[in-house]
N, C-alpha and C positions, 0 to 999 in steps of 0.2 A: 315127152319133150325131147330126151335125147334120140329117140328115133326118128324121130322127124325130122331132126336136124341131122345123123349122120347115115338115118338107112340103114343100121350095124348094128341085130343086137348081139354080137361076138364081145363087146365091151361091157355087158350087162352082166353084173352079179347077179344072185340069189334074192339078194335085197330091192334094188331097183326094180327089177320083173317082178316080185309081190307086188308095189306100187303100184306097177303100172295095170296089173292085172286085177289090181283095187279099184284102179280109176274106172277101167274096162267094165266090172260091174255094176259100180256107180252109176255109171252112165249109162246104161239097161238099163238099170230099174228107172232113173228120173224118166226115160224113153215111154217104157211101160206104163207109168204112173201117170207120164201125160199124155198117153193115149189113150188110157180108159177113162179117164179124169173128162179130156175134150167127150171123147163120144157121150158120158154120161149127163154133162151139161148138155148136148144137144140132143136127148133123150132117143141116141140109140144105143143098142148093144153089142155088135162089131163092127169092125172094118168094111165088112163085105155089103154093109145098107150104106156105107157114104158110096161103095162103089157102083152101087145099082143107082143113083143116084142121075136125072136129069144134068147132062150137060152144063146147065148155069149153076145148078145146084152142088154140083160135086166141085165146081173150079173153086167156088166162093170158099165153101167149105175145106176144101185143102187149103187155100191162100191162106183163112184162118188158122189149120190145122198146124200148117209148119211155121208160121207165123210165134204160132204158141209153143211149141218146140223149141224153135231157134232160140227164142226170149231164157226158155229152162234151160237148156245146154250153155248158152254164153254167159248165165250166172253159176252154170257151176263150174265150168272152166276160167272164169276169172277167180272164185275163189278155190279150183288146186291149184292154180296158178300161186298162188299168194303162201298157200300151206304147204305146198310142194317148193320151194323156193330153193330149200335148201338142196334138194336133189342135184338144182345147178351148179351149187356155193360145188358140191364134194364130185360133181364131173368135173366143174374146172382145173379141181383141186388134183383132181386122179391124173390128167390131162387129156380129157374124153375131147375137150374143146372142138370142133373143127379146126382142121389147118389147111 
């Protein structure tokens, strides 16, 4: 969250980069997890059969795919949004703020 907002991580402790570097792999795995998870409900075994895939067939199938992605990433960044909160409370604090 503070890189986003400043573009700088010269502002970042030891602390904050573990975090962030937590969230980092967080978010892989959920990626991972819903991408073997999709293929497996739709009884294939990698990436490479959606992409062999009939023109109507592969468009549908990704629309699903990220579809069901997006759904897993916006629940897990609303909640490190919520667990991470504090990260903001001690940037303000620090005076990371934007100005």
């Amino acid at each position: 969250m503070h890189i986003k907002e400043s573009n700088d991580m010269s502002s970042l402790d030891m602390f904050q980069f573990s975090q962030f570097a937590g969230l980092n792999f967080c978010a892989s795995q959920i990626l991972e997890e819903t991408l073997l998870g999709f293929l497996q409900e739709q009884g294939l075994t990698n990436i490479r059969e959606v992409l062999k895939m009939p023109r109507d067939g592969y468009q549908s199938t990704k629309k699903e795919f990220l579809s069901t992605v997006g759904s897993g990433m916006n629940a897990f960044v609303s909640c490190a949004r919520k667990k991470l909160s504090f990260l903001r409370v001690l940037r303000d604090r620090r005076g990371w703020a934007k100005k």
